[in-house]
C-alpha positions in Angstrom: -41.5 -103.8 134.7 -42.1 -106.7 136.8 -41.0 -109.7 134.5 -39.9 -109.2 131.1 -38.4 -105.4 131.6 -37.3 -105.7 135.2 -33.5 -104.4 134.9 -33.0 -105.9 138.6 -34.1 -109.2 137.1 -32.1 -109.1 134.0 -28.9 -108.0 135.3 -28.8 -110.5 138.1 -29.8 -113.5 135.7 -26.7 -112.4 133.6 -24.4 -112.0 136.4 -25.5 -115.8 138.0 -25.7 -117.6 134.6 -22.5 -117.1 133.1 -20.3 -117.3 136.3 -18.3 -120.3 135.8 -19.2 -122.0 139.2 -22.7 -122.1 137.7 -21.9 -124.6 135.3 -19.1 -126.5 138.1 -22.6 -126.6 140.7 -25.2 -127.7 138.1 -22.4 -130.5 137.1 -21.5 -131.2 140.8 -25.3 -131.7 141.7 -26.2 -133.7 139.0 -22.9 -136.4 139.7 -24.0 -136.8 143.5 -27.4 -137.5 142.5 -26.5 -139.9 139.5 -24.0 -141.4 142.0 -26.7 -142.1 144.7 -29.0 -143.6 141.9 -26.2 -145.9 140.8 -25.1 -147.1 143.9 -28.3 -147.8 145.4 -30.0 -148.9 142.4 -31.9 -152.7 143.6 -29.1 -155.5 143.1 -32.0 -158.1 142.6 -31.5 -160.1 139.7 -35.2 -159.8 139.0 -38.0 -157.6 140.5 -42.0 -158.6 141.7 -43.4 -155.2 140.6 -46.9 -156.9 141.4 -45.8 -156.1 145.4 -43.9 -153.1 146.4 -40.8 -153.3 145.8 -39.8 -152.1 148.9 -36.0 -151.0 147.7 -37.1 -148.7 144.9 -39.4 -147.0 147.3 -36.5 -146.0 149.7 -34.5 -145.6 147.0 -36.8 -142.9 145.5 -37.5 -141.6 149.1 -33.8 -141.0 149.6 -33.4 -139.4 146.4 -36.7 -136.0 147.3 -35.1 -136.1 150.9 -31.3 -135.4 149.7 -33.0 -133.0 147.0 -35.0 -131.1 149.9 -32.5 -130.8 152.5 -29.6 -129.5 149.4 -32.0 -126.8 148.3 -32.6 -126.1 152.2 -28.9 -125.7 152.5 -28.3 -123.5 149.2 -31.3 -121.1 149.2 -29.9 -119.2 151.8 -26.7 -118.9 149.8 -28.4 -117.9 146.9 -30.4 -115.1 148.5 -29.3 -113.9 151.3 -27.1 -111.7 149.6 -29.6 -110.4 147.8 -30.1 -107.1 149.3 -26.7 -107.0 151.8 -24.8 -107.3 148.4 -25.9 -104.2 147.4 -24.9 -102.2 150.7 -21.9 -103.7 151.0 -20.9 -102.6 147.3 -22.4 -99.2 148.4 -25.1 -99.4 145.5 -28.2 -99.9 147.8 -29.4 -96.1 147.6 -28.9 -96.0 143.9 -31.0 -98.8 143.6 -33.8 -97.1 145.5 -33.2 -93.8 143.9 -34.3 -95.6 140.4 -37.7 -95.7 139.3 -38.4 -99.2 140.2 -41.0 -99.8 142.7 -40.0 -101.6 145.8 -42.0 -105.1 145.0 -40.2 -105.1 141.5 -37.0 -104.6 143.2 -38.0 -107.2 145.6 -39.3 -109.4 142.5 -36.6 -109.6 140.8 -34.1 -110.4 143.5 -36.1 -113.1 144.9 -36.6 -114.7 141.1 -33.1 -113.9 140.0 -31.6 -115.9 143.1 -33.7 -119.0 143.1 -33.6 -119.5 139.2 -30.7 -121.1 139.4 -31.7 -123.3 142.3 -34.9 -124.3 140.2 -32.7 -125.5 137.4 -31.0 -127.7 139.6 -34.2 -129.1 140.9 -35.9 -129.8 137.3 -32.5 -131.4 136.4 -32.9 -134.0 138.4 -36.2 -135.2 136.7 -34.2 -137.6 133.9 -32.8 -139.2 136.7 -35.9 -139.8 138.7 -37.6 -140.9 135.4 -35.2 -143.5 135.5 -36.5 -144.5 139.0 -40.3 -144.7 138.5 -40.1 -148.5 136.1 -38.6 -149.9 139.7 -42.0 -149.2 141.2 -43.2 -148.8 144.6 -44.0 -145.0 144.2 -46.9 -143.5 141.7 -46.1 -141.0 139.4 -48.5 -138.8 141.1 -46.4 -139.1 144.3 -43.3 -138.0 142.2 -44.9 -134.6 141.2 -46.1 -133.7 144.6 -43.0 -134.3 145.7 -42.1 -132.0 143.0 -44.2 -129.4 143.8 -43.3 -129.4 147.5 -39.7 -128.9 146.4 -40.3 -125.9 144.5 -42.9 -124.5 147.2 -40.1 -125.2 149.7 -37.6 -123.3 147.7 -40.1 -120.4 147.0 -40.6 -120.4 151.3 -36.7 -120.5 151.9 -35.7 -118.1 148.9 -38.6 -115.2 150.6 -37.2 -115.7 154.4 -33.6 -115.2 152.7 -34.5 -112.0 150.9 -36.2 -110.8 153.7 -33.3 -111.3 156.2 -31.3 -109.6 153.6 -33.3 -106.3 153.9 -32.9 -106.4 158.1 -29.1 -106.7 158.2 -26.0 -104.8 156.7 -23.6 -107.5 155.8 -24.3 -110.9 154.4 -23.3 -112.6 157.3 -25.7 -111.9 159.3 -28.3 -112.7 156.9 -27.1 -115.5 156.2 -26.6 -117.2 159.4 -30.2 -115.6 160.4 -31.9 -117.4 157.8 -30.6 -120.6 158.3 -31.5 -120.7 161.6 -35.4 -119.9 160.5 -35.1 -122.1 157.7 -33.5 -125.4 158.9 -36.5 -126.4 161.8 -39.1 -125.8 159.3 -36.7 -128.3 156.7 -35.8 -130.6 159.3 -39.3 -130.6 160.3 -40.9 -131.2 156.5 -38.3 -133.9 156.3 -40.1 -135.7 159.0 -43.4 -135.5 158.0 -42.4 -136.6 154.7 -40.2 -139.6 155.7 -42.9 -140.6 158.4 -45.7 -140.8 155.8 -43.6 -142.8 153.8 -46.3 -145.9 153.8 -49.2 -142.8 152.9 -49.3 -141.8 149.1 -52.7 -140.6 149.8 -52.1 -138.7 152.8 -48.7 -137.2 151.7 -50.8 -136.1 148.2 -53.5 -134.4 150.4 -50.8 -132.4 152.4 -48.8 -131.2 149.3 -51.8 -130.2 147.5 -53.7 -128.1 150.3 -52.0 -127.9 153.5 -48.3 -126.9 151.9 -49.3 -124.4 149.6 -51.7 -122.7 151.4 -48.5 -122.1 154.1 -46.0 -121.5 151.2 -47.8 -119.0 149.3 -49.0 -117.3 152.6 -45.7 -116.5 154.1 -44.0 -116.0 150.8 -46.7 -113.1 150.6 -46.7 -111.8 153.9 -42.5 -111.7 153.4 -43.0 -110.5 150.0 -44.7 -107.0 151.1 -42.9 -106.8 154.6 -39.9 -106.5 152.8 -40.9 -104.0 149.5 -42.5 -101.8 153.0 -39.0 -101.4 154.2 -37.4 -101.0 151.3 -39.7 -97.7 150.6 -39.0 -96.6 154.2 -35.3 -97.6 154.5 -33.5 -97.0 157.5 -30.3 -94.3 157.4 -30.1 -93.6 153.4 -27.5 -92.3 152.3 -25.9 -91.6 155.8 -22.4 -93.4 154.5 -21.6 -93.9 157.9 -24.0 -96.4 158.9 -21.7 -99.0 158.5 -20.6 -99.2 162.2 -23.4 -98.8 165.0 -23.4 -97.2 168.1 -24.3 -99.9 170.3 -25.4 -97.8 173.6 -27.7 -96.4 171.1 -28.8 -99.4 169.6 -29.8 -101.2 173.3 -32.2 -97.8 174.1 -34.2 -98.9 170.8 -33.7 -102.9 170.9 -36.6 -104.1 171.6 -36.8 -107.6 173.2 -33.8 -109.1 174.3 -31.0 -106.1 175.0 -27.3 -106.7 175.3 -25.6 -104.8 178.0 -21.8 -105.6 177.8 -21.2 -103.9 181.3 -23.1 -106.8 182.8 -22.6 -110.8 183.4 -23.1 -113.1 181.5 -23.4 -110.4 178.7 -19.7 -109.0 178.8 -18.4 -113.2 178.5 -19.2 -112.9 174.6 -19.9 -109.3 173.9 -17.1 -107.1 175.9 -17.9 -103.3 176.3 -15.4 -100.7 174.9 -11.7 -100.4 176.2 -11.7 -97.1 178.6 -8.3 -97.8 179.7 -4.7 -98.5 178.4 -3.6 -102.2 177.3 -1.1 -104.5 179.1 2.2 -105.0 177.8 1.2 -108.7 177.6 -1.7 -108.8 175.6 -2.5 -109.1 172.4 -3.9 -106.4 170.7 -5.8 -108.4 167.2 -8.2 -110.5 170.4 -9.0 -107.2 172.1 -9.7 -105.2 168.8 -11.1 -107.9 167.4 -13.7 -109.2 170.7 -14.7 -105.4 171.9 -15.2 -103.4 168.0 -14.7 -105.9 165.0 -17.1 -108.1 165.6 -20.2 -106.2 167.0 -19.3 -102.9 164.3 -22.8 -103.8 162.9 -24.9 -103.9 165.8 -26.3 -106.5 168.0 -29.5 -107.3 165.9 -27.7 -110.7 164.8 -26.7 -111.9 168.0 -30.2 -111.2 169.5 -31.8 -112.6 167.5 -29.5 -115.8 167.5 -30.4 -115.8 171.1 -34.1 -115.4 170.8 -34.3 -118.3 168.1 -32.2 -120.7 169.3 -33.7 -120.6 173.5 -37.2 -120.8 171.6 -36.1 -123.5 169.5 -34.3 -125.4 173.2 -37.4 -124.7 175.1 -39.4 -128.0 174.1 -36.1 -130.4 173.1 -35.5 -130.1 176.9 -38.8 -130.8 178.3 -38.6 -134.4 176.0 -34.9 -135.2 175.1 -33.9 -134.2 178.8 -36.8 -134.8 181.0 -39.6 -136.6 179.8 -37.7 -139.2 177.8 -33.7 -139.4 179.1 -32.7 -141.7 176.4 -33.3 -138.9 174.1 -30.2 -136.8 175.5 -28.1 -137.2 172.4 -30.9 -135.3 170.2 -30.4 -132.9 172.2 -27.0 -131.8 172.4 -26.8 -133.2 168.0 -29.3 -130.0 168.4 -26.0 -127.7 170.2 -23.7 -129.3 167.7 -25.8 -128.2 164.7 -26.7 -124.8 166.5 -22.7 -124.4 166.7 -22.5 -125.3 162.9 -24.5 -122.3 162.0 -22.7 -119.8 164.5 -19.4 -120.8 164.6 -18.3 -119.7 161.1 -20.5 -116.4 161.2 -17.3 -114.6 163.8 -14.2 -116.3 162.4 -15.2 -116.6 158.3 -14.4 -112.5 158.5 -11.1 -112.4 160.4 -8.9 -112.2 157.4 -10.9 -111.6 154.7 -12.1 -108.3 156.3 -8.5 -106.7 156.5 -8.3 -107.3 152.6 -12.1 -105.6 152.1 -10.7 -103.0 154.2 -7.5 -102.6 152.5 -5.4 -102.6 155.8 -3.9 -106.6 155.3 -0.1 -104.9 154.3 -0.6 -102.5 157.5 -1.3 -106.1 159.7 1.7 -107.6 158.4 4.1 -104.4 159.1 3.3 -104.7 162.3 5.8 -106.3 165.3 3.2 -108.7 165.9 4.0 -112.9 164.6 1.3 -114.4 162.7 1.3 -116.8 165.7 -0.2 -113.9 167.7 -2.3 -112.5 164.2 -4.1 -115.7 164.2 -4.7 -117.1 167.4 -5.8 -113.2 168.3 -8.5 -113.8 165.3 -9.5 -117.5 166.4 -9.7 -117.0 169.9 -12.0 -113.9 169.4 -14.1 -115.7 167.3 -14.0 -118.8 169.4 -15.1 -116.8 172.5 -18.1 -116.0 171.2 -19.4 -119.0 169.3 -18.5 -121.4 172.3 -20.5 -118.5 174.8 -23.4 -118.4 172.6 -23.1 -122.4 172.8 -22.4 -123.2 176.1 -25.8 -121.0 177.1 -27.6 -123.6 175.5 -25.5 -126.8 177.2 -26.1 -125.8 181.0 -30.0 -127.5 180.6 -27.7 -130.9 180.5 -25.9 -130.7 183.3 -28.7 -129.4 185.5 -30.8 -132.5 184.0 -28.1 -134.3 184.8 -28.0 -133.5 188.0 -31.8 -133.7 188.8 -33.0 -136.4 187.4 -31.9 -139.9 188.3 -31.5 -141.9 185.0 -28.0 -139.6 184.3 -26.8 -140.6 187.4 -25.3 -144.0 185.8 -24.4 -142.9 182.9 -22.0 -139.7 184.2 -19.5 -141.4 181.6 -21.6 -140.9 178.7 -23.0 -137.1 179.9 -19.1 -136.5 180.4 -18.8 -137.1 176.6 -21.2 -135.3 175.4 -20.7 -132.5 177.5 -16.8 -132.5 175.6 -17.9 -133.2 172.1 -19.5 -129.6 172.5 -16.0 -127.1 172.5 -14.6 -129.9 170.0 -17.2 -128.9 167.9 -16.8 -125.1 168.7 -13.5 -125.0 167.7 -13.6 -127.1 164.7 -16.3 -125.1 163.2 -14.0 -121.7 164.0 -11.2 -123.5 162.8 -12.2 -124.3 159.1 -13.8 -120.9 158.8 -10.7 -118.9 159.9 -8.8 -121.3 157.6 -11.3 -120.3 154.8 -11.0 -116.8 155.7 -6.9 -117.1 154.8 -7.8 -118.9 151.2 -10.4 -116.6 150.3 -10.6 -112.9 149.4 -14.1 -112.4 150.2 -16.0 -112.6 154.0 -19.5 -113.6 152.1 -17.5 -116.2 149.7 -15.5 -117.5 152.7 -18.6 -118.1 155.2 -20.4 -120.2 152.1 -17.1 -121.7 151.7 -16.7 -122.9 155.5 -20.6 -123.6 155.9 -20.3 -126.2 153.0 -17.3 -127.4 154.7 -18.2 -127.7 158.3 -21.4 -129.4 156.6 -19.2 -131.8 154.8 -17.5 -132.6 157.5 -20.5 -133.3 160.2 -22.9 -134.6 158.0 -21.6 -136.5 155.2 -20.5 -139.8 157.6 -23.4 -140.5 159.1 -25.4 -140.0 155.8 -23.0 -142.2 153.8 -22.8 -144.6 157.3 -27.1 -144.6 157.0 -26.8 -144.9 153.0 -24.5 -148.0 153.7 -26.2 -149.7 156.1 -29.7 -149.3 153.9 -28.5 -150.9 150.7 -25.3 -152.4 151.1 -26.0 -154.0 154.8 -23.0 -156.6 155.8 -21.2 -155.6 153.0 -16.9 -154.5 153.9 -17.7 -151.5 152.4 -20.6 -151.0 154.5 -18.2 -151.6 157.3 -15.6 -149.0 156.2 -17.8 -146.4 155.2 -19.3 -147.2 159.2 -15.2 -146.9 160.7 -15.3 -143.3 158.4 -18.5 -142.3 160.3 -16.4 -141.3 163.6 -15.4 -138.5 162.0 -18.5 -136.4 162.8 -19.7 -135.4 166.2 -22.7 -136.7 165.4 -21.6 -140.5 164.9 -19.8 -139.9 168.3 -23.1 -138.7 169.7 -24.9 -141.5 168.6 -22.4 -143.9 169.1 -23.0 -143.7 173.1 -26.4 -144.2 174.4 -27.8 -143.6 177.4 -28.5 -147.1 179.9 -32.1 -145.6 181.2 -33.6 -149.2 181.3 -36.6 -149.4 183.1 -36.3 -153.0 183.8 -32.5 -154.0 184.5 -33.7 -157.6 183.4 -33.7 -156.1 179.6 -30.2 -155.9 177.6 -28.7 -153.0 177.9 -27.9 -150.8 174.6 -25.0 -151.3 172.7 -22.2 -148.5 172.5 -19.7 -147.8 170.2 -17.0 -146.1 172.2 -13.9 -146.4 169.7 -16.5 -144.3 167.1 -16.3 -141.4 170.1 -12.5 -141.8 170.7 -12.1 -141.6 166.7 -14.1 -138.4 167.0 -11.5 -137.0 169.5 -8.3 -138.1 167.7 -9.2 -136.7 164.6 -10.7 -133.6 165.8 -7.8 -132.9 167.6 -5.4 -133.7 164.9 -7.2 -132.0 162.0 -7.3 -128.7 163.8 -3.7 -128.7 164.5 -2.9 -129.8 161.3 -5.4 -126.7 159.7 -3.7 -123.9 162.3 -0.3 -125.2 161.2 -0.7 -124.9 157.9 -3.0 -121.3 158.1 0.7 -120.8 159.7 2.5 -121.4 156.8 0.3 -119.6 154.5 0.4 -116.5 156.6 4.1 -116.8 157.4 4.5 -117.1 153.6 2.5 -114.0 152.4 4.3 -112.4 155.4 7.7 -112.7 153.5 6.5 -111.4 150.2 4.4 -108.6 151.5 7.8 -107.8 153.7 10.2 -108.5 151.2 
């Protein structure tokens, strides 16, 4: 009942494996990884594999890192609607009314969302294979770094499936899990890229020290969740789906959200009590005091807990101990705001259409001018809050200690890459909300996007600059990198010289005025045309 006769695990390998964007992933994966091997295959006419060939090596490096941080980026997609998918379709107290036991349940959601991930990581191995002749890495090294990857996806797929079981929709588990998983892969990333002169000592670590924590919290996970899924909370009370939240704060424990209060009411608004000016719009006031917190507050405060325990020890370095360090920390607000920002906006739309109340919105007097900035502003409030609560340790660094006092420019810009960032990442997820039907297909939708858009330029500016140095492709694929608010980060260092005889660093301030023109532009150019779509579907649905 656990493997060969488990109808959870059947039924979801079915489903998975024949849907079409299976086959479109697997071929999509395979093409950026064959890419990356061609392009950075060694141009060298001919090769000293008596020495260690030092391009190889970092080509075969790059290839395990891009692997590890993909599969951390996908196994929440994969899993985290595990368990959420089956509340939201209203099937979860069937499933428990069957006579599976929890752990097979459990079992066969966890196996039946990573087996399609694990077919993507074993697909790579005729490409690696082609790697290994180039030297400068063992064989040995290649199947630890095998087994880390599929210990890694075991760890992210178990956290996934256990944030499904905690939340009622999948957004919430899904931004949850991500923010659990992502330190632990941008740690392992690291450790693995510092050892990179260490065979022996990255062998040692994939062979005791990462399974022993794998298999541990897998476990632990693993029986945490079958527990609450044989003592589920509310089954079969159809009105769960919205929660009481004055109910919810006397049994929070931890952090409790009271909206009555500052700073709590700047992102989480309590309940209307009286009537509604003639100016407003109503879409931002429904949408800031019930849409968005109808599921509780369990998200939210737990995106607070996480990412102040996360801030604690980047400020003590990046802000205090070593100024020059600044930019880590606020490239750490800018991928915070990645994960939170599509979580309130991905839903605007597409939850009208789950609800069945989209032709209702659009008979309305309201524009879709007021419809959609209503939606992105509500969205935007809260994202930008949540944000800005981690940005305030910047300026108070920056007023305390004496290295930011010369370089007020440079804190200035940093401090204003933050609400470009906020409203970029709101921005392409309420645009993916109009394109798609779904909330949970349009938040995987935007979080691949917003990734695309932040990370791809400095990876392919760092790919560049590694094996094509000097090169005018290099130094277009470099000009391309001041699309991200990370290249714009980087791109200004902080002057904290300790000696003023040394040079100083060298900036890049065009890469941070690209960053502002084209953020600027692009999210214009997205609301305009979210316009047009809705001002379109407004004329057939009112024709």
């Amino acid at each position: 009942m656990y493997l060969l006769e488990n109808p959870v695990l059947q039924r979801e390998l079915l489903v998975n494996l024949r849907m079409s964007r299976s086959f479109l992933l697997l071929l999509a994966y395979q093409a950026a990884l064959g890419a990356v091997v061609y392009f950075a295959w060694p141009q060298d006419s001919r090769l000293d594999l008596t020495q260690s060939p030092t391009a190889a090596k970092n080509l075969i490096d790059l290839f395990f890192l891009g692997q590890y941080i993909l599969t951390a980026l996908m196994a929440p997609s994969f899993a985290a609607g595990s368990i959420t998918g089956e509340k939201e379709r209203k099937t979860y107290e069937m499933m428990l009314a069957s006579p599976l036991r929890p752990t097979a349940i459990v079992l066969g959601k966890l196996l039946a969302s990573l087996t399609h991930l694990g077919i993507l990581v074993f697909a790579s191995l005729p490409v690696v294979m082609l790697c290994l002749p180039l030297g400068g890495v063992s064989f040995y090294e290649v199947l630890a770094a095998y087994l880390g990857l599929i210990l890694s996806v075991m760890t992210f797929g178990m956290i996934s499936v256990a944030c499904s079981s905690f939340f009622y929709r999948t957004s919430a588990a899904l931004v949850v899990s991500y923010l659990l998983i992502l330190p632990l892969a941008i740690a392992g990333a690291v450790v693995w890229r510092s050892l990179a002169d260490y065979g022996e000592i990255r062998l040692f670590l994939v062979l005791t020290l990462l399974p022993a924590g794998a298999i541990a919290t897998t476990l632990i996970l693993f029986f945490l969740t079958s527990v609450r899924l044989l003592h589920p909370p509310d089954v079969g009370s159809m009105g769960a789906d919205v929660v009481d939240l004055e109910e919810e704060a006397k049994q929070a424990v931890g952090l409790v959200i009271e909206p009555n209060k500052f700073p709590d009411r700047l992102f989480a608004p309590g309940k209307r009590t009286d009537l509604l000016d003639d100016n407003a719009n109503p879409i931002y006031d429904k949408e800031i005091r019930s849409e968005i917190f109808s599921q509780g507050t369990l998200m939210l405060r737990l995106v607070i807990q996480i990412s102040m325990l996360l801030a604690f020890p980047l400020v003590a370095i990046c802000l205090y101990i070593f100024p020059s360090l600044a930019g880590w920390y606020v490239a750490y607000l800018v991928l915070f705001n990645m994960l939170v920002g599509p979580v309130y906006s991905s839903g605007a739309v597409c939850s009208e259409r789950e609800r069945q109340t989209m032709d209702l919105l659009l008979v309305t007097l309201l524009s879709p001018w007021q419809i959609l900035w209503g939606k992105l502003l509500a969205g935007l409030r809260v994202s930008t809050v949540l944000t800005l609560f981690l940005l305030w340790p910047v300026l108070l660094a920056a007023v305390l200690v004496d290295d930011y006092w010369g370089n007020w420019a440079k804190v200035l810009a940093y401090v204003s890459i933050i609400p470009l960032t906020c409203l970029t990442t709101a921005m392409v997820a309420l645009f993916c909300s109009v394109i798609f039907q779904k909330t949970s297909t349009s938040m995987i939708a935007a979080y691949f996007a917003v990734a695309a858009m932040f990370c791809l330029p400095p990876a392919a500016a760092y790919f560049s600059r590694t094996f094509f140095p000097g090169t005018p492709a290099a130094d277009f694929v470099e000009t391309a990198g001041s699309l991200s608010p990370f290249s714009a980060i980087f791109s200004l260092p902080l002057d904290v010289r300790a000696d003023p005889t040394q040079e100083p660093p060298i900036g890049r301030p065009w890469v941070y005025y690209g960053y502002v023109g084209w953020t600027l532009l692009s999210n214009l150019a997205l609301f305009g045309l979210m316009l047009w779509f809705f001002k379109a579907r407004w004329r057939v649905s009112t024709a």
